[in-house]
N, C-alpha and C positions, 0 to 999 in steps of 0.2 A: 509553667510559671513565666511570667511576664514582667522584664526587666525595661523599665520606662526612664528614657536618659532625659535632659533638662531643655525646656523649650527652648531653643532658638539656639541648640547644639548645632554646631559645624561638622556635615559630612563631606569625606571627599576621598580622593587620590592624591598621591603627588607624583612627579616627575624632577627632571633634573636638567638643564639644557643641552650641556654634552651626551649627554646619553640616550637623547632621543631627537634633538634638532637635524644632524650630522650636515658635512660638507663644512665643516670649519676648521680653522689651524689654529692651535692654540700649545701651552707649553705640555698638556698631557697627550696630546696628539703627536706631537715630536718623538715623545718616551713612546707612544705606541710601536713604532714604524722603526723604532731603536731595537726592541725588547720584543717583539713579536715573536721572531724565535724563540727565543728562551723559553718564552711564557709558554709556545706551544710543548716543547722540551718537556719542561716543568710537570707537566699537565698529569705525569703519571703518581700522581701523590694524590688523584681522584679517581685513576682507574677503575677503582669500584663503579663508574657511572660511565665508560668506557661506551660499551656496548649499548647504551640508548644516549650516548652523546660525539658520538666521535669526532665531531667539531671542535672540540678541547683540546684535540691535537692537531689541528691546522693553524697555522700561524693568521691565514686572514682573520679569522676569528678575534683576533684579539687588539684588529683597524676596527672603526670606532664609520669610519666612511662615511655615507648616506643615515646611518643608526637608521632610525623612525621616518626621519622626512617630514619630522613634525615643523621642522621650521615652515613646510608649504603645506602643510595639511592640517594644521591649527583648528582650525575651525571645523571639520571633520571629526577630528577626536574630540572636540567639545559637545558637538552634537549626541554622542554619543555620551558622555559623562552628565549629558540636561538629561536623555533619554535614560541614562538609570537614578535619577533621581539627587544627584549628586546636586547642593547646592556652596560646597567650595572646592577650592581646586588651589595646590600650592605648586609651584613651577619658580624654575632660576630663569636669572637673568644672567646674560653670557659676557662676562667681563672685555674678553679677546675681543667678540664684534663693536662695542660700545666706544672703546680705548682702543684701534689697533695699533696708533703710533702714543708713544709717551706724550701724553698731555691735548692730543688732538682727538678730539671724539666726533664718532661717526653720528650725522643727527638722520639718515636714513634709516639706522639701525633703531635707533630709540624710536623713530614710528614704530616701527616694526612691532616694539615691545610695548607699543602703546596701542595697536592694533589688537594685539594677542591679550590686554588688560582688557578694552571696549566689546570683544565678541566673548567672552566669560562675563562682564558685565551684563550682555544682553539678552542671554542666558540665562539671568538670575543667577550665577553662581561666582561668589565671592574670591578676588584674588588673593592668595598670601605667598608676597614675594620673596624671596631669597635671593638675597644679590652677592654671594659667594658658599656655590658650591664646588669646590676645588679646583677649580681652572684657572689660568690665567693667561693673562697677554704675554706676549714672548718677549716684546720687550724689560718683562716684568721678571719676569725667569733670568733673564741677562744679567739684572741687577740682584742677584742670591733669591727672587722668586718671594715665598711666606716668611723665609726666616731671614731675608734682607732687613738691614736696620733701617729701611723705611717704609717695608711695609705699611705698616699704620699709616701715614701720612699719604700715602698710593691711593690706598683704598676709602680711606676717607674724603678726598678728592673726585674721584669716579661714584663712590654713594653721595654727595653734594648734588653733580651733574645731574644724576638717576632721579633722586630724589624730589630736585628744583624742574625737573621734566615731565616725570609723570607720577609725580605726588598729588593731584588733584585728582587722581581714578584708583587708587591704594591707600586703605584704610593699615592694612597691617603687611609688616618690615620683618623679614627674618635676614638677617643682617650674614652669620655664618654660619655653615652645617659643618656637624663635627669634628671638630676639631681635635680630640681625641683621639680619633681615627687615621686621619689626615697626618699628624704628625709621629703618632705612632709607627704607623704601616710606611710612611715615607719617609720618615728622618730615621727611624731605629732599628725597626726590623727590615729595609729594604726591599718590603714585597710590593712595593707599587710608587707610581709617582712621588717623589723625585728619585728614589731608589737609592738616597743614605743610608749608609749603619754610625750614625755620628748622635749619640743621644745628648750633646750641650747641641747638637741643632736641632734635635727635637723639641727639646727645651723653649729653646730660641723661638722656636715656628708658635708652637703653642702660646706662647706667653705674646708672642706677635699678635694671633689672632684674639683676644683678647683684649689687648690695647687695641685692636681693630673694630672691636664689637664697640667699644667704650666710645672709644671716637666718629662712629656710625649714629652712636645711638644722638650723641651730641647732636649731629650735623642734621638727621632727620626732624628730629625735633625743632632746631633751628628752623627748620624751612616750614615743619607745621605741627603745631604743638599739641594735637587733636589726633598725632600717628599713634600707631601700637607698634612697640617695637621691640625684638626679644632676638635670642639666638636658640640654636637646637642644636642638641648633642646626641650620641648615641652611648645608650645605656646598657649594662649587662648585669644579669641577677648570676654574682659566685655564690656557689653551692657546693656547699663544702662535702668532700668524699665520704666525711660521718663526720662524728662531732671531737674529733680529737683538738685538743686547743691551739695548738698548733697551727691545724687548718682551717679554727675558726680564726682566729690570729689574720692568719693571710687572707681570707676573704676581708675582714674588717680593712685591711689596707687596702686591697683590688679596689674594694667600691666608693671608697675614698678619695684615693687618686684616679681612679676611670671614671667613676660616677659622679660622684660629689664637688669636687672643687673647682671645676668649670663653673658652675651653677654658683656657688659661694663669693667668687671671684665677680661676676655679669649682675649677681643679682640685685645692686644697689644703680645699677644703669641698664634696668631691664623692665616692661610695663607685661612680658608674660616670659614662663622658660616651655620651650620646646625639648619632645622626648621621642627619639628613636627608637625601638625598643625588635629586637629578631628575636633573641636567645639566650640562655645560660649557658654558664662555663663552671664545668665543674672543679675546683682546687682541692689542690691538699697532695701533700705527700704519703697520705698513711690511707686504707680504705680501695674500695673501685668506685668509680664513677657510676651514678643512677644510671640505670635505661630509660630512654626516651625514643619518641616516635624520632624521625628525622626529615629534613627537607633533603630536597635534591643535592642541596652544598653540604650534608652530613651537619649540619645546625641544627643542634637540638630544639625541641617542641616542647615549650614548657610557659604557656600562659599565666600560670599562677606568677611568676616572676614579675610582670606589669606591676602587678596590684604589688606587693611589697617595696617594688621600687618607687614608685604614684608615691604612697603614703611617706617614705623618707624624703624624697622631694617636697614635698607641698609643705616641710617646716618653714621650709624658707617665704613659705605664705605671698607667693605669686601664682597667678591664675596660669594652669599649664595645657600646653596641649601635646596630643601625640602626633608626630609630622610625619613619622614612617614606622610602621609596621606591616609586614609580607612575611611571604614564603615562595621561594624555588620550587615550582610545582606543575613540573610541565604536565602532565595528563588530569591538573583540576583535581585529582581526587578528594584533597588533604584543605585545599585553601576555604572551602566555604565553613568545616568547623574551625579551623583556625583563628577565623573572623570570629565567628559567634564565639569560639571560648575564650580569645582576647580580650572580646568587649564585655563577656560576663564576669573577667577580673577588672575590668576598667569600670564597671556599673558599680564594681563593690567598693572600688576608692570611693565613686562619687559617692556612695551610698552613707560613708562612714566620714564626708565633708571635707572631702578633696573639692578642690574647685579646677573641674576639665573642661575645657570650653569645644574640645574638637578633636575628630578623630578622621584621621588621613590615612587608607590603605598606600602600602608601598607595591607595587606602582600603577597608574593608569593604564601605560601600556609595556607590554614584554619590551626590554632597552637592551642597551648595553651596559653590562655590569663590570665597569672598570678592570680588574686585571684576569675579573673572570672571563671579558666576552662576551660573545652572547648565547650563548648554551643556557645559562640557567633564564627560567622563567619565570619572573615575579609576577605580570601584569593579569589586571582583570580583563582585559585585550590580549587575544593571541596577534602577535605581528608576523606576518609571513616574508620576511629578508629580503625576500629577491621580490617579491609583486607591490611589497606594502601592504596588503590587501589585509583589514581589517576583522576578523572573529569576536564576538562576545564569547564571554567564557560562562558555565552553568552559573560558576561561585560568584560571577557579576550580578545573576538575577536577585541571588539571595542575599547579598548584601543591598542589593535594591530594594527588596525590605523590608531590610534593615531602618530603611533611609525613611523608608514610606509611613511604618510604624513609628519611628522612630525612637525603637526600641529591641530588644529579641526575645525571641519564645524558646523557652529551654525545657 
């Protein structure tokens, strides 16, 4: 059977700048060089992956350094992303280099980022920018960082600059990546940058970024009213331990506030919504958890999730795309059905008049994975640490295609 997505569908990868440019100081790179320890410390709450990872307990592991070297080799990993077929490509723009002092911006950097727009241009494969993926300038971190009360006003100012610079080579804006996540993991449960347990600064960050998205989406517009411009979140399908109501009860809340309200809050100053999507989390107080296959980070493998969460999105009847979905999968086994049964729950939203414009494997190439490190391996690129030296992976070919057909055979 032959699963046929809609002409002029967006394939691609994404990336992230921090986690593949490297050689940069920014306010997550601080917390790295802080926390290294620990994080190595920590590391035995993964044990199980001990023995094909033992780089989860060395502290360099979890310095962010040289990452990719993609900041000098741009054009290399490009070549490589035209060579499978890939005709978009979604990457950050790195706040810290742009802005390093309060209010003074670097105009050698923004070539830079005008450079890396023009050789994806010349490639045929379409930019979609994200000008905050959770880094920041230090001087921006000085002043309380995301959940400073002026955020919004910061960043609104630096996407102006961004925007009024190299807004004539970017058709589409993703203004912030999860936010969710971001203030979850770093204002409340303390397991990653900034490494709060303060959930009214949770609060604070989140409802920041937000008034950030709002005031992004203003300011691009201003400058040309022909952008496309949206934010993306990361989604999780709760899957309740059986059906006690109870634990349907607390999924309807989970996907609510994790899922939904981002999106309800954006979606009246948003021209598309972006969807993250890894894995299910299973709830409930009563019951055991389904078995499922697992990635390398013990994240469950559960496709069918996409398609249920597509279809409660798309009430809100904006055109959506998916900007990350991966798997941790260093030996390739798992990654190339993962793609195909992804996309064959994502062919079934389109199928039943979801409107998906695009579809971004997580990640181009093996990065570093913020408080993980770099042990796990997303990428459709194997990246070798210490040479840089560049692998295509099998699951690269098949999702090649993917691209080619632009469709899948199941």
């Amino acid at each position: 059977m032959f699963l046929e997505f809609p002409k002029g569908f967006f394939w691609g990868a994404a990336t992230a700048a921090h986690q593949v440019e490297g050689d940069n100081y920014n306010d997550w790179t601080d917390w790295e060089e802080k926390n290294s320890i620990r994080l190595a410390r920590s590391a035995i709450a993964l044990a199980r992956q001990a023995d094909r990872f033992p780089e989860m307990f060395d502290a360099d592991n979890y310095i962010s350094g040289k990452a990719c070297n993609h900041y000098n080799l741009f054009e290399k990993d490009f070549d490589i992303a035209k060579k499978l077929g890939h005709n978009a490509h979604r990457f950050s723009i790195e706040w810290s280099r742009i802005e390093p002092e309060e209010g003074k911006f670097n105009e050698a950097e923004i070539e830079h980022y005008r450079k890396v727009i023009r050789a994806l241009r010349k490639r045929g494969i379409e930019p979609f920018v994200t000008l905050w993926h959770w880094t920041n300038p230090l001087w921006l971190a000085e002043k309380g960082g995301v959940a400073g009360e002026k955020f919004p006003f910061y960043f609104s100012r630096y996407v102006k600059k961004v925007s009024q610079s190299l807004g004539e080579d970017i058709k589409f804006w993703i203004t912030v990546n999860e936010p969710n996540i971001y203030a979850s993991l770093g204002y409340i449960t303390g397991r990653q940058f900034p490494g709060k347990r303060n959930i009214l600064l949770g609060i604070k960050a989140f409802g920041n970024l937000i008034s950030a998205h709002r005031a992004a989406y203003a300011s691009i517009h201003e400058n040309d009213k022909f952008a496309t411009v949206g934010a993306t979140n990361n989604i999780i399908y709760f899957d309740p331990k059986n059906n006690n109501p109870i634990n349907l009860l607390m999924c309807r809340i989970a996907d609510y506030f994790w899922n939904i309200i981002f999106y309800k809050k954006i979606s009246d100053s948003s021209d598309f919504l972006g969807c993250n999507y890894y894995s299910k989390k299973s709830v409930g107080f009563f019951g055991d958890a389904k078995k499922t296959d697992k990635s390398d980070l013990g994240w469950d493998i559960f496709p069918e999730g996409i398609y249920y969460l597509l279809k409660d999105i798309a009430k809100l009847k904006k055109p959506l795309f998916i900007f990350e979905n991966g798997i941790a999968d260093a030996d390739d086994s798992e990654r190339s059905d993962f793609i195909k049964n992804h996309l064959a729950s994502v062919h079934k939203a389109i199928s039943e008049g979801v409107d998906i414009r695009g579809y971004f494997y997580w990640s181009l190439l093996d990065n570093f994975e913020w408080n993980k490190g770099f042990w796990p391996r997303f990428g459709l690129i194997e990246v070798d640490y210490k040479t840089q030296k560049r692998t295509i992976r099998k699951s690269s070919y098949v999702y090649s295609d993917i691209i080619k057909n632009n469709g899948i055979e199941l």
